[in-house]
DRENPA-3360 file (N, C-alpha, C; in nm, 2 decimals, always signed):
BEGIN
1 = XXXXXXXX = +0.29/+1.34/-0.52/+0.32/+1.28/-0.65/+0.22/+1.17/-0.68 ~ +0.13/+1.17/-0.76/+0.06/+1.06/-0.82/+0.11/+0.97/-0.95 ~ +0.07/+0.84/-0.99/+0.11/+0.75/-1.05/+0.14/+0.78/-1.15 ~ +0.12/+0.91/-1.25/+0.18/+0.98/-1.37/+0.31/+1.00/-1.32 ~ +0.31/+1.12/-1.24/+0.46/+1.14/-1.22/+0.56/+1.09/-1.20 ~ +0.50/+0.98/-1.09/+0.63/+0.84/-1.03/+0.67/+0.76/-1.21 ~ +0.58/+0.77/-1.27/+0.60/+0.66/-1.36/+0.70/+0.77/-1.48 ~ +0.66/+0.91/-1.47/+0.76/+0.99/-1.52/+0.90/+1.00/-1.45;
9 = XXXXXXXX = +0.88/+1.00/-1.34/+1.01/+1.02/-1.33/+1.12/+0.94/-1.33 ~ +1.10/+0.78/-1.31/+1.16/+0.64/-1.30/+1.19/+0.63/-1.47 ~ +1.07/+0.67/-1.59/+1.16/+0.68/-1.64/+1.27/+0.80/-1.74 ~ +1.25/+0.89/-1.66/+1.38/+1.00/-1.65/+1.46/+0.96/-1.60 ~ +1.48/+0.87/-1.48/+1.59/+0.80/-1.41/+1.68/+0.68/-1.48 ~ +1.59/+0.63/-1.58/+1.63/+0.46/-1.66/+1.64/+0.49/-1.79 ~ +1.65/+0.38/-1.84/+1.64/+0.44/-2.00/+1.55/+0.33/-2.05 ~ +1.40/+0.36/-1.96/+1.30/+0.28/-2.00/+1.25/+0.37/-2.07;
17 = XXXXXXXX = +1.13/+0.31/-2.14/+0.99/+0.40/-2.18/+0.87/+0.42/-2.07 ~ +0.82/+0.55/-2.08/+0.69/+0.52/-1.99/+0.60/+0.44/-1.98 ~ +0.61/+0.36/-2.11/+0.50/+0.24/-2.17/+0.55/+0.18/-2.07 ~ +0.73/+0.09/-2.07/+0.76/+0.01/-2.00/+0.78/+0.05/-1.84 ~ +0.83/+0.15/-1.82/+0.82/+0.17/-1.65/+0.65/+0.14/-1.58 ~ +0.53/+0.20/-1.66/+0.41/+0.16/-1.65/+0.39/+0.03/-1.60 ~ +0.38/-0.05/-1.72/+0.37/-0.17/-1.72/+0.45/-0.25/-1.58 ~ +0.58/-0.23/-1.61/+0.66/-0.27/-1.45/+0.60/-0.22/-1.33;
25 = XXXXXXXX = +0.53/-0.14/-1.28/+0.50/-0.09/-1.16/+0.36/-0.13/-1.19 ~ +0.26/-0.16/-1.30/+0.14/-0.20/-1.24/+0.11/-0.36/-1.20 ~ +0.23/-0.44/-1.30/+0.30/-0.54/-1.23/+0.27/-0.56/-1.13 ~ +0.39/-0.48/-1.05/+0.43/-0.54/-0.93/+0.35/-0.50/-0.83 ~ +0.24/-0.37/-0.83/+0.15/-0.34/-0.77/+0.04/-0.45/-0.77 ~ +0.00/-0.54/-0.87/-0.11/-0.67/-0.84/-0.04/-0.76/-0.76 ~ +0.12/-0.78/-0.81/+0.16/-0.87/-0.75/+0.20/-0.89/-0.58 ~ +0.20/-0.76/-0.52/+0.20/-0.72/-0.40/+0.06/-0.73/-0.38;
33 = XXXXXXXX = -0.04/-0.73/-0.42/-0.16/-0.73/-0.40/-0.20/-0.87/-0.38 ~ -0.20/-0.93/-0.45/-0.24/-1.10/-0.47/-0.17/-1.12/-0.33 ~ -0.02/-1.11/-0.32/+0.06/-1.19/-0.21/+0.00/-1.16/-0.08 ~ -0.04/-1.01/-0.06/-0.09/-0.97/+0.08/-0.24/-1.06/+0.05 ~ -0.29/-1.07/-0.06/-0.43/-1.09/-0.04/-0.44/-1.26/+0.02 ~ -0.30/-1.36/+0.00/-0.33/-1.47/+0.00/-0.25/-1.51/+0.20 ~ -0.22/-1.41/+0.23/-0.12/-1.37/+0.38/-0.02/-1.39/+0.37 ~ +0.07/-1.39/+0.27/+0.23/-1.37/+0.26/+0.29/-1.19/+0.27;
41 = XXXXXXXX = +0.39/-1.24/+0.35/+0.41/-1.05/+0.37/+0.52/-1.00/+0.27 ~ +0.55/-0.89/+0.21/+0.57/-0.84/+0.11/+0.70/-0.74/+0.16 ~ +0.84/-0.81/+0.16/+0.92/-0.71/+0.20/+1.01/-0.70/+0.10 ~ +1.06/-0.52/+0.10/+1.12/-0.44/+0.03/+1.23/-0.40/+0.08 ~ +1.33/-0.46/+0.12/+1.43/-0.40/+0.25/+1.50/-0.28/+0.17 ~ +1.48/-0.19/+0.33/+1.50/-0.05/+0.28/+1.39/+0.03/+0.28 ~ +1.27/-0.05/+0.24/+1.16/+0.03/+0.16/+1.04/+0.00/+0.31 ~ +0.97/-0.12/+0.28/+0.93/-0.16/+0.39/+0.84/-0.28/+0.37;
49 = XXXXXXXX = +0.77/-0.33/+0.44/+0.68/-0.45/+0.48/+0.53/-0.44/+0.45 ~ +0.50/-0.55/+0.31/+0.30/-0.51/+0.33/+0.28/-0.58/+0.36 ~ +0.16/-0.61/+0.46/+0.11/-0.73/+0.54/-0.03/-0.73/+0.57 ~ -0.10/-0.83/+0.59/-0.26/-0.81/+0.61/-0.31/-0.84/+0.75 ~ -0.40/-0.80/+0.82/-0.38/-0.80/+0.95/-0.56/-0.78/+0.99 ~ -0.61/-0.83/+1.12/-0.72/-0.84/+1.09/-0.80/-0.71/+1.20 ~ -0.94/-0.69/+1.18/-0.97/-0.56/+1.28/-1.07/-0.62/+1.34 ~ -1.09/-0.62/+1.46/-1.19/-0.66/+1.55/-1.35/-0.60/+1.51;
57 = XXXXXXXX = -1.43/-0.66/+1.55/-1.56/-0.60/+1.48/-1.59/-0.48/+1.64 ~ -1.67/-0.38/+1.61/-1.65/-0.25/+1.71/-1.77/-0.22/+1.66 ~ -1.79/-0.08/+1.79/-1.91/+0.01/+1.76/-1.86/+0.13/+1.72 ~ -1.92/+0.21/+1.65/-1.92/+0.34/+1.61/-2.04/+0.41/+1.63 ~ -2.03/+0.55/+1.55/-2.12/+0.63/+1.56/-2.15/+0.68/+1.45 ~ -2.29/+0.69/+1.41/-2.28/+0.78/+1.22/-2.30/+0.93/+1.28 ~ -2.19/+1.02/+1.22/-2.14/+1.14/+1.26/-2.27/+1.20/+1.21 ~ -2.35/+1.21/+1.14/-2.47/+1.28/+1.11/-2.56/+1.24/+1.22;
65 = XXXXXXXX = -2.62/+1.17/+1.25/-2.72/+1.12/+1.41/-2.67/+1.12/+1.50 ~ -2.56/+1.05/+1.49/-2.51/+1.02/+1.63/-2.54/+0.89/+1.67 ~ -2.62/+0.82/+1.60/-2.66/+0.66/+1.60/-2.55/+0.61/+1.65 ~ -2.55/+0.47/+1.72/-2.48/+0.37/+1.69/-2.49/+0.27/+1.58 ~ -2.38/+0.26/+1.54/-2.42/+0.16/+1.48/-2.26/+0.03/+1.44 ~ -2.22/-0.08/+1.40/-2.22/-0.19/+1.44/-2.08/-0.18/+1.33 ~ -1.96/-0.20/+1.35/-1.85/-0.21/+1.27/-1.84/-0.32/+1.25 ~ -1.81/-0.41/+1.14/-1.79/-0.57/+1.14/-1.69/-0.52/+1.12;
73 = XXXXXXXX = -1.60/-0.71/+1.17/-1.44/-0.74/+1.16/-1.44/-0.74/+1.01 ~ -1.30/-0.72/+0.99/-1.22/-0.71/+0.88/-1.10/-0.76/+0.83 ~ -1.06/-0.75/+0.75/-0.89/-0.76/+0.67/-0.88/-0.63/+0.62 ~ -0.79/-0.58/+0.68/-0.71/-0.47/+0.61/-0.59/-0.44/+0.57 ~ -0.54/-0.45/+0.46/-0.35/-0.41/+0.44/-0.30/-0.34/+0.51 ~ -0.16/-0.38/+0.56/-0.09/-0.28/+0.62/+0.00/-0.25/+0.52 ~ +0.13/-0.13/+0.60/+0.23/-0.08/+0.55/+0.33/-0.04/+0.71 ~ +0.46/-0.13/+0.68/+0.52/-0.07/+0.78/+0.68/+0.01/+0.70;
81 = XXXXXXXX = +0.72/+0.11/+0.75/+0.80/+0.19/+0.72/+0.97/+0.08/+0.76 ~ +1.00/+0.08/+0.67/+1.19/+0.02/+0.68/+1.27/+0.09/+0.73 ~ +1.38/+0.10/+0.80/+1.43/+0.22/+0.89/+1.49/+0.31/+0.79 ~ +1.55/+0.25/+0.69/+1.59/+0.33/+0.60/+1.54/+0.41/+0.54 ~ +1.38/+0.40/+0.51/+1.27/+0.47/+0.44/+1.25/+0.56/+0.54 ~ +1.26/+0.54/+0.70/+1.23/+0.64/+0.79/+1.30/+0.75/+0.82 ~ +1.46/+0.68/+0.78/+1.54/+0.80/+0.80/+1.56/+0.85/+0.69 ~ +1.53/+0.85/+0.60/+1.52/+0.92/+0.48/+1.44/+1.02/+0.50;
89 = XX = +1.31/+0.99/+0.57/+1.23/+1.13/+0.56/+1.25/+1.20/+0.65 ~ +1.32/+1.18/+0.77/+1.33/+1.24/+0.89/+1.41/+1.37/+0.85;
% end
């Protein structure tokens, strides 16, 4: 499902418009964005937890040579699953 459909089907579910279910979910997609961007964690109970978390700088390899070459550390978002969300898919 891509962001057309979700945004179709929420509003087949409500008695929003697609204009407004749109608008609501790209909302709250910046606003989950800014909060992880600033290190506040983002919980959805039920749903689950965004959080930002940091990655050690590492070596790799470029799959074409075979080089090494030099990973810097990072920030990257997480996503942890809520048990609910897990036993839903299970």
């Amino acid at each position: 499902m891509n962001k057309a459909q979700l945004v179709e089907s929420i509003a087949k579910s409500t008695s929003l418009t697609k204009t407004d279910v749109e608008s609501v979910l790209n909302s709250s997609i910046e606003i989950i964005k800014k909060s992880v961007k600033k290190g506040d964690d983002v919980t959805l109970v039920g749903f689950g937890t965004f959080t930002k978390s940091k990655r050690k700088a590492r070596t790799g390899r470029n799959p074409q040579t075979g080089k090494e070459i030099r990973i810097p550390a990072m920030t990257v978002p997480k996503f942890r699953a809520g048990k609910e969300f897990k036993d839903a898919v299970r």
